[in-house]
C-alpha positions as CSV (number, residue, x, y, z in Angstrom):
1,X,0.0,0.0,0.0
2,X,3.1,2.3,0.5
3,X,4.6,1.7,-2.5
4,X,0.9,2.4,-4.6
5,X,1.0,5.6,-2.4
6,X,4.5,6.5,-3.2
7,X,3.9,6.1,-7.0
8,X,0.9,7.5,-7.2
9,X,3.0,11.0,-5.7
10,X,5.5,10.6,-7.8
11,X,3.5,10.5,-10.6
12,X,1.3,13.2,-9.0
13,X,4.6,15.3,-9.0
14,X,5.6,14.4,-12.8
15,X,2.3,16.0,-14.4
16,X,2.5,18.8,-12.3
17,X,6.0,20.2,-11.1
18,X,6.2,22.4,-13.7
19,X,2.9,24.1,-13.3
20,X,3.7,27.4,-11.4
21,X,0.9,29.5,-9.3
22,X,-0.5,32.6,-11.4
23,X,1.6,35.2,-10.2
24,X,0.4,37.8,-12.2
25,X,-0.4,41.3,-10.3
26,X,-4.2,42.2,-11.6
27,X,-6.3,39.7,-13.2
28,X,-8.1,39.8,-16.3
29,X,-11.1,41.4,-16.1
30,X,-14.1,39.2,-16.5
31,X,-17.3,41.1,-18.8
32,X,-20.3,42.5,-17.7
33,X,-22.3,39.3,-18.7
34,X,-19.9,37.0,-16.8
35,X,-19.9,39.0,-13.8
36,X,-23.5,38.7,-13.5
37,X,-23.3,35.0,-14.1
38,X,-20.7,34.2,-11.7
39,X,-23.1,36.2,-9.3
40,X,-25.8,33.3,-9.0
41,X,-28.3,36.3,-8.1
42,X,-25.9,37.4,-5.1
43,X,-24.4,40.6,-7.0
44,X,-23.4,42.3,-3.6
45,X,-22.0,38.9,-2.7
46,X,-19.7,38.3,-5.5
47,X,-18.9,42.3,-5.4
48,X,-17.5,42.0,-2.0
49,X,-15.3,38.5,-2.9
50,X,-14.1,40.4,-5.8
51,X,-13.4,43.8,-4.4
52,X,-11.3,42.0,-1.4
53,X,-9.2,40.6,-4.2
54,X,-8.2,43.0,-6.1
55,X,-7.6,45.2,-2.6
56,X,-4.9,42.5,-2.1
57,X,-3.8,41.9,-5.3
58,X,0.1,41.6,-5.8
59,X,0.2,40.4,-1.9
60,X,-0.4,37.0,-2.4
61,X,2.1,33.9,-2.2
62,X,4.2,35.7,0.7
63,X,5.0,38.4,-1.6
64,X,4.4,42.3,-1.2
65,X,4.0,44.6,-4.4
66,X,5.1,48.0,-5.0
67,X,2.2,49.6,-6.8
68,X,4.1,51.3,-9.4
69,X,4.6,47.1,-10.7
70,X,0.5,47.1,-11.2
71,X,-1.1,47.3,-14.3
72,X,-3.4,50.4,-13.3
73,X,-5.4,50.1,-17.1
74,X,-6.5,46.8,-15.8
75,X,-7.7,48.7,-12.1
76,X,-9.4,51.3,-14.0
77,X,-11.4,48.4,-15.9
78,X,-12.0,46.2,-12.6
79,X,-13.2,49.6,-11.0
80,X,-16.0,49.9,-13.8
81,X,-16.4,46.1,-13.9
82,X,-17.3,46.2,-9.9
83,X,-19.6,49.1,-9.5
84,X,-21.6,47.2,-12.3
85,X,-22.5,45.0,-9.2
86,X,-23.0,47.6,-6.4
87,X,-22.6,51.3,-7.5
88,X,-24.0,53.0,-4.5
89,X,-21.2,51.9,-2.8
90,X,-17.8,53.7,-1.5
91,X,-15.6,50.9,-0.9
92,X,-14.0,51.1,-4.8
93,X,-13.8,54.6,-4.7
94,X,-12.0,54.7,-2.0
95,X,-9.9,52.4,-2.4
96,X,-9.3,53.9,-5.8
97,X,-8.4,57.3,-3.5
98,X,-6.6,56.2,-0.5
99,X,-4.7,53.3,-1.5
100,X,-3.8,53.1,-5.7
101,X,-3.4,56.7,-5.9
102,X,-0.3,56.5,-3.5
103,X,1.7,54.5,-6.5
104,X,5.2,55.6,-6.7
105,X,4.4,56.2,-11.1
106,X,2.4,59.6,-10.8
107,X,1.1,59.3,-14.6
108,X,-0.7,56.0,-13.6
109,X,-3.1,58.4,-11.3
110,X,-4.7,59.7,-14.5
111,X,-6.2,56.2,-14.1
112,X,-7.9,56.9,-11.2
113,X,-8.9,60.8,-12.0
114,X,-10.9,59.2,-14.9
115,X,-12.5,56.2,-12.3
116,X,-13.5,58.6,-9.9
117,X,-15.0,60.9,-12.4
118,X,-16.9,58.8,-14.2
119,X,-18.2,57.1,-11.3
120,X,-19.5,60.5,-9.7
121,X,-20.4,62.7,-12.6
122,X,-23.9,61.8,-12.7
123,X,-25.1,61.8,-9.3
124,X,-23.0,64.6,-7.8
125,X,-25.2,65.5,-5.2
126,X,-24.5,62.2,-3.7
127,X,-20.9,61.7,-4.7
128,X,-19.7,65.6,-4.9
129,X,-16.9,64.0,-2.6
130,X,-15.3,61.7,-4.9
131,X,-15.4,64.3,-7.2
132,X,-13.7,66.8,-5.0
133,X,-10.8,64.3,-4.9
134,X,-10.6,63.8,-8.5
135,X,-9.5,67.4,-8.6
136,X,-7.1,67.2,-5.6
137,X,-5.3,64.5,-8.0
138,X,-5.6,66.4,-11.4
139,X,-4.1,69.4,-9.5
140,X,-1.5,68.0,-6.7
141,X,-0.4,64.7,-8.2
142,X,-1.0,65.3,-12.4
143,X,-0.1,68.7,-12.2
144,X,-3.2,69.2,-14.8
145,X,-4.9,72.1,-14.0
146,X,-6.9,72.2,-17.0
147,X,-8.4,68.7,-15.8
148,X,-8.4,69.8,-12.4
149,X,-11.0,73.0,-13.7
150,X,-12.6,70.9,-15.9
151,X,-13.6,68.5,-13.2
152,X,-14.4,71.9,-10.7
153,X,-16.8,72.9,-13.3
154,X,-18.9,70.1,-12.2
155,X,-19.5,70.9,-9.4
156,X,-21.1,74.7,-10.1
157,X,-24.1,75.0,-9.8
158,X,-25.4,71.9,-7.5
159,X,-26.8,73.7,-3.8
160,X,-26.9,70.5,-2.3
161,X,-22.7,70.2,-1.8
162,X,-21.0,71.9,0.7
163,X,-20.6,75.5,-0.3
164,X,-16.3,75.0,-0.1
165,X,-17.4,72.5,-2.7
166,X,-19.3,74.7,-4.7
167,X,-16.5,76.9,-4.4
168,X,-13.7,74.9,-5.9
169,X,-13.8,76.3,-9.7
170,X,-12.9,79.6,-8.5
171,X,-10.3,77.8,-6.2
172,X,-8.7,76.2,-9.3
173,X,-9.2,79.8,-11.4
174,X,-7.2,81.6,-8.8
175,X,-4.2,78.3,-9.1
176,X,-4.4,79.3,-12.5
177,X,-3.7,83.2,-11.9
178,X,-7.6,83.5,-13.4
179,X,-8.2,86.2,-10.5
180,X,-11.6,87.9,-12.4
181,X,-13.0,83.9,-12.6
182,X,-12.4,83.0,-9.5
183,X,-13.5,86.2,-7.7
184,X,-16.9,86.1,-10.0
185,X,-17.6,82.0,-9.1
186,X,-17.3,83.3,-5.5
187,X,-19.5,86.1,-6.0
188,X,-22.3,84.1,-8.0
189,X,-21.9,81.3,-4.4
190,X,-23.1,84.3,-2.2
191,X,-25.7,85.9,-4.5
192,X,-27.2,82.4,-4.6
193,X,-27.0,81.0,-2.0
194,X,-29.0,81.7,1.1
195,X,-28.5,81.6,4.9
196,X,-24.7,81.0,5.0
197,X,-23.3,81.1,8.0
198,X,-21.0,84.2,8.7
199,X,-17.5,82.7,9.0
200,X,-18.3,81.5,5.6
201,X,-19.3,85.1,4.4
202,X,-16.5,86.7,5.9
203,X,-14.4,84.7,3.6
204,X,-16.2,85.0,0.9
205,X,-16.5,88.7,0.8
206,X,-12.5,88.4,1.5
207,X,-11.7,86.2,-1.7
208,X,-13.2,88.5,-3.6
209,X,-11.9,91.6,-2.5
210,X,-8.4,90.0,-2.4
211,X,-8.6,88.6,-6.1
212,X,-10.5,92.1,-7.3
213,X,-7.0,93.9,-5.7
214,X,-4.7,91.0,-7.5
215,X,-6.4,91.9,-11.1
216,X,-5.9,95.8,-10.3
217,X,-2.3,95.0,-9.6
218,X,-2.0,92.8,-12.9
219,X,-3.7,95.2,-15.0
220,X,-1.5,98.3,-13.4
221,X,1.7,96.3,-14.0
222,X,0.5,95.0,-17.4
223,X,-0.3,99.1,-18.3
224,X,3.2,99.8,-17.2
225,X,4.7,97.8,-19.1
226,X,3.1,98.5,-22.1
227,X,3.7,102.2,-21.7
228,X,7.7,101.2,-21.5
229,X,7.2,99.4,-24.8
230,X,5.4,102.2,-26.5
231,X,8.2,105.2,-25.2
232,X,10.9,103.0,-26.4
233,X,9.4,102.6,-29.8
234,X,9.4,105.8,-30.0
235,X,12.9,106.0,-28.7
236,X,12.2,107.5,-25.3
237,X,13.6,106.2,-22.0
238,X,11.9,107.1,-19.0
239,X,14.9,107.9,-16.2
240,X,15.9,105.6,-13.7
241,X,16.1,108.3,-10.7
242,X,18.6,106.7,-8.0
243,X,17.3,107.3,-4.6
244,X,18.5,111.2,-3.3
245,X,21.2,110.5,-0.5
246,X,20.9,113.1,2.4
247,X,22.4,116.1,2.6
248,X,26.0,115.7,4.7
249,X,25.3,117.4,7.4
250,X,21.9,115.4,8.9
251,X,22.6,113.5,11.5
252,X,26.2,115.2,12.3
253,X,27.0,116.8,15.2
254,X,27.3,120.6,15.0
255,X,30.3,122.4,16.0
256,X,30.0,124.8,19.1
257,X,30.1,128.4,18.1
């Protein structure tokens, strides 16, 4: 009985020591219509399985993954493929947020900008947050501040958000040295809106003054130096008057008569 036992493993061992474990990073992604079949009616089920695996993905098999090694196409498409199941829920957008964003490759963020966006633009009264992190990526990680507005500019408009929300095209205007947008967005917040709170209109009524006095000091500079252009065209140089010393007796002490 030994020996059967013996060969038997041995020939166990000869079909199958070559097979290795996948040790791939992020699976495939399965299709919408698999997904729902693997689901056997349990969608949220299935969701959760899934969404636990590909939060551990690249730490299986006593390994640990830097995330800059993940495939972050692939996340975008498991991201999409999962809220097919549950989309009311925040567990893939934040993990999207908190965890994959903090890759070491900064480009691969883009991935997530476009996850998050998609996944909030249609419902941003309910997910205005997500969206408020899309831009914090565009801006801080991308370095896209034409994303970064493009995603702000969603969020105009909707009373329901926070007002700093509502607030954050003119935030991104102002990055973007846009002083007249931003202090107009922040004008059209308080015209709207209605019983804010006063620590909220004292700032308000501060942005805007501050960015009204930045455009003044723009346009004054900007006059300047267009009037230096036009007097040296017409070969004119306005003096440079060095500061007047003072006369050489101030401050010495006089001689007794």
């Amino acid at each position: 009985m030994l020996v059967l036992f013996m060969g038997l493993q041995g020939a166990f061992w000869q079909y199958t020591h070559t097979r290795l474990p996948d040790m791939s990073i992020v699976p495939d992604v399965p299709g919408e219509t698999t997904l729902k079949a693997l689901s056997f009616g349990d969608e949220e089920a299935l969701f959760r399985l899934l969404a636990l695996n590909i939060q551990n993905a690249g730490d299986t098999f006593g390994r640990f993954t830097a995330l800059y090694k993940y495939d972050f196409n692939r996340l975008y498409h498991w991201f999409n493929a999962l809220d097919t199941l549950d989309q009311r829920s925040n567990y893939i957008p934040a993990m999207a947020t908190y965890y994959f964003s903090q890759t070491q490759y900064a480009p691969d963020v883009r991935y997530i900008v476009d996850y998050l966006n998609e996944h909030s633009i249609d419902r941003i009264d309910e997910k205005w947050w997500w969206m408020v992190q899309a831009i914090y990526h565009a801006d801080h990680i991308l370095k896209d501040q034409d994303k970064a507005l493009e995603l702000a500019n969603t969020l105009a408009g909707h009373t329901n958000i926070p007002v700093w929300a509502q607030q954050m095209p003119g935030f991104v205007h102002e990055k973007r040295g846009e002083f007249d947008a931003a202090a107009s967005i922040i004008q059209n917040i308080m015209d709207s809106e209605q019983d804010l709170p006063q620590g909220e209109l004292n700032f308000m009524q501060y942005f805007v003054k501050e960015r009204i006095n930045a455009l003044d000091k723009v346009k004054a500079d900007f006059d300047a130096g267009k009037r230096e252009e036009e007097l040296k065209a017409r070969g004119i140089v306005s003096p440079k008057l060095a500061p007047m010393a003072p006369p050489p007796d101030v401050g010495a002490a006089k001689a007794p008569n």
